[in-house]
C-alpha positions in Angstrom: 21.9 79.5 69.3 22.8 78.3 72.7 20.3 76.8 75.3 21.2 79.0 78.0 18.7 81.9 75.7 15.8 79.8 75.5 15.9 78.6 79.2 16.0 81.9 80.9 12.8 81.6 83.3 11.0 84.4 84.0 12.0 86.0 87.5 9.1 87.7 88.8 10.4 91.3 89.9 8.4 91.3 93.5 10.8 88.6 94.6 13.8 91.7 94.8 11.0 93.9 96.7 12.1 94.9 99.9 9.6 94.3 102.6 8.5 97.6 102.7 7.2 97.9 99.2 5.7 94.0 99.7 3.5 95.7 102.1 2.5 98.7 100.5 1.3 96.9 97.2 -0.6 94.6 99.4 -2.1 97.2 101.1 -3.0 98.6 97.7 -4.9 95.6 97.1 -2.6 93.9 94.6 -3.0 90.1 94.4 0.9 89.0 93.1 2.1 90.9 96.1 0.2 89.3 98.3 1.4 86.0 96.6 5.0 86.7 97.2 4.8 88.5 100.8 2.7 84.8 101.5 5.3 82.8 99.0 8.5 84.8 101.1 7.4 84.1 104.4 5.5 80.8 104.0 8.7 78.5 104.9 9.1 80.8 107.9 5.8 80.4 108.9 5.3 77.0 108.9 8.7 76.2 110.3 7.7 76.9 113.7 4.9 74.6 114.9 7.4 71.8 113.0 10.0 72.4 115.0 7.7 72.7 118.0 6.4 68.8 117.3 3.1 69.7 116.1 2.1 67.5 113.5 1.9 68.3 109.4 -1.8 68.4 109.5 -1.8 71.0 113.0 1.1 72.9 110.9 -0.5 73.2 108.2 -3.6 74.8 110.0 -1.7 77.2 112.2 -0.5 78.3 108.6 -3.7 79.3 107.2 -4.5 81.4 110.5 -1.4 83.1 110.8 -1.9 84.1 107.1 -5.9 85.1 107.9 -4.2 87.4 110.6 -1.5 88.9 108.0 -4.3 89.5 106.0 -6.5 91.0 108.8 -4.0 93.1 110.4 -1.5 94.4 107.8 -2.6 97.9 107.7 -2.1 97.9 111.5 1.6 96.9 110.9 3.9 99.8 111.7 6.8 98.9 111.0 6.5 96.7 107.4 10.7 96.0 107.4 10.2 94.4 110.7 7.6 92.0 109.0 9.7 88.8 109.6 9.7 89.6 113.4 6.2 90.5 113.7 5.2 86.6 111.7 7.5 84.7 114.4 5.6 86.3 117.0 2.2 86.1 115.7 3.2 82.1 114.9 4.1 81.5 118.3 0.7 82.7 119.7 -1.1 80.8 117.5 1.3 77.4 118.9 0.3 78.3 122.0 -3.2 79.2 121.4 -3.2 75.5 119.4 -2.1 73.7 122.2 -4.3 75.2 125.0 -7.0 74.4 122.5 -6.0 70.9 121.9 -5.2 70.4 125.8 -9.1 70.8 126.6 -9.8 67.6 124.3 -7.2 65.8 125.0 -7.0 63.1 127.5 -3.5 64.6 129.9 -2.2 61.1 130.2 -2.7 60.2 126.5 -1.5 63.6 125.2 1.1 62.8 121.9 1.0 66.5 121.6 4.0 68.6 121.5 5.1 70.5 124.7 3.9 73.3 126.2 4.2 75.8 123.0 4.5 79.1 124.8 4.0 82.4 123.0 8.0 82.9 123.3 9.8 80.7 121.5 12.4 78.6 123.1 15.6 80.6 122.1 17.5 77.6 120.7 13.9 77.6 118.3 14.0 81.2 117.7 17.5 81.4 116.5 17.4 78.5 114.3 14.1 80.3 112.7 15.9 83.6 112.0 19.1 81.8 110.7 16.7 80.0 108.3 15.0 83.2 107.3 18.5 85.2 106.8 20.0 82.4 104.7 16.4 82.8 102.6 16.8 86.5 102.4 20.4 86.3 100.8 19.7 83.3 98.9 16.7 85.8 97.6 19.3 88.5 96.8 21.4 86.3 94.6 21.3 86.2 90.9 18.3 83.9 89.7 20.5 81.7 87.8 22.7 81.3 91.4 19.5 81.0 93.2 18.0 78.2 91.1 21.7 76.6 90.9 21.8 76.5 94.5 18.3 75.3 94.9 18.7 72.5 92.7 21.7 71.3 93.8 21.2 71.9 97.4 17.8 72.1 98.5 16.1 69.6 96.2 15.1 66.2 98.4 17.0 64.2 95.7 20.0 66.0 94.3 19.9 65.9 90.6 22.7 65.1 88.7 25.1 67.7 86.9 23.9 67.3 83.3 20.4 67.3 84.3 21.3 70.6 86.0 23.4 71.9 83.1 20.4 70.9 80.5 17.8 72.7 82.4 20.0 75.9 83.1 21.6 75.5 79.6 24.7 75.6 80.3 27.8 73.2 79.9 28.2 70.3 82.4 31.4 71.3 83.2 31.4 74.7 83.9 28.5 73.7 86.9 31.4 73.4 89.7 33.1 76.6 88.4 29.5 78.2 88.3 28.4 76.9 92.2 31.6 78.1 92.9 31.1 81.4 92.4 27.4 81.7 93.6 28.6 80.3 97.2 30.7 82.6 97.3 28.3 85.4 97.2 26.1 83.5 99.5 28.9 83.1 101.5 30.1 87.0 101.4 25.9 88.2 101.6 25.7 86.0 105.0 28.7 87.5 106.4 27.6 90.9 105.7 24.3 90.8 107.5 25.4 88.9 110.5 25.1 84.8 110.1 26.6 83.0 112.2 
């Protein structure tokens, strides 16, 4: 019996929900959805005050509000496929809503903080964000044998080496390039059709 039956994780089916249906099930009340609405969107999320120079601990808080507010004003969402929008903005008032706060404790000559955060995003900011988010959405679309593929051999802060790759997927070492290969290509042909550039 091959490896490649015994190693199949299990793929939770709310990570191929769209959107939409994310949001009705939370609205419902029901916990995993909440987990993978939060577990979808949390890279988004805390992107932002990164790339706006606020600091891991700041990023981390400015998280955990903007979550408290998807939490507090889902059922006020109107439009739940525009969810991803809706977070950037949300994100960005709670940068600048941060700083302003920080900027009445802070000394202005000895200020390390991060520029003036408005609640628009600088557009170089703002498309880097929804590039990031696309590439997540069609990396979410592919196969979950591509998608962990691609994660371990791309996304991983120390690349890991083909056999390990091949052993945890259980598959043959050599058939890994043919393999990455073909789920680039997807990735490749899913970017193109929704617009990356």
């Amino acid at each position: 019996m091959s490896g490649a039956s015994t190693k199949k994780a299990k793929v939770d089916p709310r990570l191929q929900w769209s959107d939409t249906r994310l949001v009705q099930q939370c609205l419902k009340g029901e916990e995993e959805a909440w987990a993978a609405l939060i577990g979808r969107y949390k890279n988004l999320i805390y992107s932002i005050p990164v790339k706006l120079g606020f600091s891991q601990d700041d990023a981390s808080d400015i998280f955990q509000s903007v979550c408290a507010e998807l939490i507090s004003r889902l059922p006020e969402l109107r439009k739940p496929q525009a969810i991803g929008g809706w977070l950037i903005k949300v994100t960005a008032h709670k940068c600048s809503q941060w700083k302003r706060q920080a900027d009445r404790f802070v000394d202005p000559e000895s200020q390390a903080e991060p520029e003036a955060a408005s609640e628009r995003l600088p557009d170089n900011v703002l498309a880097e964000v929804q590039k990031e988010q696309m590439l997540r959405a069609a990396l979410r679309e592919l196969s979950p044998r591509c998608r962990q593929l691609v994660d371990m051999l791309f996304f991983e802060t120390s690349p890991r080496p083909y056999s390990e790759v091949a052993g945890e997927l259980g598959i043959a070492t050599g058939s890994i390039g043919f393999i990455r290969s073909r789920c680039l290509d997807k990735l490749r042909r899913r970017l193109e059709e929704i617009g990356f550039k």
